[in-house]
C-alpha positions in Angstrom: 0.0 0.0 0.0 1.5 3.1 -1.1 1.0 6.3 0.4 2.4 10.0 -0.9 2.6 11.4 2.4 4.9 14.3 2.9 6.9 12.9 5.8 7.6 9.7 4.0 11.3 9.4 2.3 12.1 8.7 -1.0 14.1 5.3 -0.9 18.4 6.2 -0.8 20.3 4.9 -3.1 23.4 2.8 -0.8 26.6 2.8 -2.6 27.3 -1.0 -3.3 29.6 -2.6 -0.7 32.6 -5.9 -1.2 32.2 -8.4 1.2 35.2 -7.9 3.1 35.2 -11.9 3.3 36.0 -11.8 -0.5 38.1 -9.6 -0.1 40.5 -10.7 2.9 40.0 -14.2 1.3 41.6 -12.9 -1.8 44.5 -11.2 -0.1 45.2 -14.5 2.1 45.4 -16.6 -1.7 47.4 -13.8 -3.3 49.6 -13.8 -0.4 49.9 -18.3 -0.3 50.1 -17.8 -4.1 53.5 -15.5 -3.9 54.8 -17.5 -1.5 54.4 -20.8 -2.8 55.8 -19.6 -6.3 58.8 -18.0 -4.3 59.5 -21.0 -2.4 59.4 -23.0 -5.9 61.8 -21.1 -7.2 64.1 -20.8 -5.0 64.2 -24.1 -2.9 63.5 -27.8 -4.9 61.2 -29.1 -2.4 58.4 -30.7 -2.4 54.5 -29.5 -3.2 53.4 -30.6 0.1 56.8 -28.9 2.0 56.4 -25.7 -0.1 52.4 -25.6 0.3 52.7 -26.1 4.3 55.9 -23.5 4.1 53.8 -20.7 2.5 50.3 -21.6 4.4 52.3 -21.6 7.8 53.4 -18.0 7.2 50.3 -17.1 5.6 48.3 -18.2 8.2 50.3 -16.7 10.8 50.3 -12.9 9.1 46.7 -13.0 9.2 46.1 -14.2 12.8 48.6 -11.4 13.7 47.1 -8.5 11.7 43.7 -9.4 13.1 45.3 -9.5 16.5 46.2 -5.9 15.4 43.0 -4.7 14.2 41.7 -6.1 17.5 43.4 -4.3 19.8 43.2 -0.8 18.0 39.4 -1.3 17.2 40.0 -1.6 13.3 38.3 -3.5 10.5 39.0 -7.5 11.8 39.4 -10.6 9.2 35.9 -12.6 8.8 36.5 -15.9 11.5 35.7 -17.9 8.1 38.6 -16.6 6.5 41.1 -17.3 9.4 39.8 -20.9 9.9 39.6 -21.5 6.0 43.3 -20.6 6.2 44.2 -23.0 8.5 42.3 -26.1 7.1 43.6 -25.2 3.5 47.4 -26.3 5.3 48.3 -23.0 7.3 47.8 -25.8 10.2 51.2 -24.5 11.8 50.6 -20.6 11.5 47.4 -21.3 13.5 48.7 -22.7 15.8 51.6 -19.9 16.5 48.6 -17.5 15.9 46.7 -19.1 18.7 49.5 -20.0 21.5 51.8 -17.4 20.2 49.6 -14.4 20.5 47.4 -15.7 22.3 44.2 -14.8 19.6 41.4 -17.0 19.5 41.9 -19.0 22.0 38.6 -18.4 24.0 37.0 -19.8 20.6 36.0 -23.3 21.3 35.3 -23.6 17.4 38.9 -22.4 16.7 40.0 -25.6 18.8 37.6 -27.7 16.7 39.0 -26.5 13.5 42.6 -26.1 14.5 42.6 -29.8 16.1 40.5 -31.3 12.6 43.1 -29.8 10.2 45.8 -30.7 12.3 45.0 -34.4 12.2 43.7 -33.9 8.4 47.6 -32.7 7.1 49.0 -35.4 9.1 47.2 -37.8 7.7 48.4 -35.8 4.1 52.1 -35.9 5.2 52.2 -39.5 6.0 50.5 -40.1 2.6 52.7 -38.1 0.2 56.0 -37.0 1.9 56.7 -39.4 4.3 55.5 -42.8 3.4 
C-alpha cells in the first residue's frame, strides 16, 4: 500500500559494498600464491613442503594482523577466513597465531578447527611426503 505522504522518504540509493570476506579471502590466496611460487623457485622441495611452508606463514600474518585490528578497534578478518586458512594447510601458522599471540583461543570452534586440520595434514604428510 502506497502512500504520498509528505513525511515519507524517497528510498536512498546505498553505494554498493565488497564483502570484506571476499576480499580478505583474496589477499590471504594472493599472499599463499606468492609465497608458494617463491618458495618453488628458490628451494626444490616438495608441493606438500612448499604448500605447508607458504600456508604456515600465511596463516600466521593473518592471525597477527587481526590480533592488530583487534586491539586498536579496526576492520578484523571474517573468523571464516582465518579458519579457511588453516584447514587449507596453514595448520602450523594457527597454531603460533593461537599460543603465540594468544588470539582466539577463548574460541572453542577455533579448537575444533585447529585440532580437525591438524589431524587432516598429518594424515596428508604420511601419505605423500613421508611414506
Amino acid at each position: 500500500m502506497a502512500t504520498n505522504s509528505l513525511h515519507e522518504r524517497p528510498p536512498v540509493a546505498r553505494p554498493q559494498h565488497h564483502s570484506p570476506k571476499k576480499h580478505a579471502a583474496i589477499a590471504a590466496a594472493i599472499l599463499w600464491g606468492g609465497l608458494l611460487l617463491a618458495l618453488f623457485i628458490v628451494f626444490d622441495w616438495s608441493l606438500y613442503l612448499n604448500w605447508i611452508l607458504a600456508g604456515t606463514v600465511a596463516t600466521f600474518f593473518f592471525y597477527a594482523y587481526d590480533k592488530w585490528q583487534a586491539r586498536r578497534g579496526g576492520w578484523r578478518i571474517p573468523e571464516i577466513v582465518l579458519k579457511g586458512l588453516v584447514l587449507a594447510g596453514g595448520v602450523i601458522g594457527g597454531w603460533i597465531g593461537m599460543l603465540g599471540l594468544r588470539h582466539k583461543t577463548l574460541h572453542r570452534a577455533f579448537w575444533v578447527v585447529q585440532w580437525v586440520a591438524t589431524a587432516l595434514w598429518l594424515v596428508l604428510a604420511w601419505f605423500f611426503w613421508l611414506r
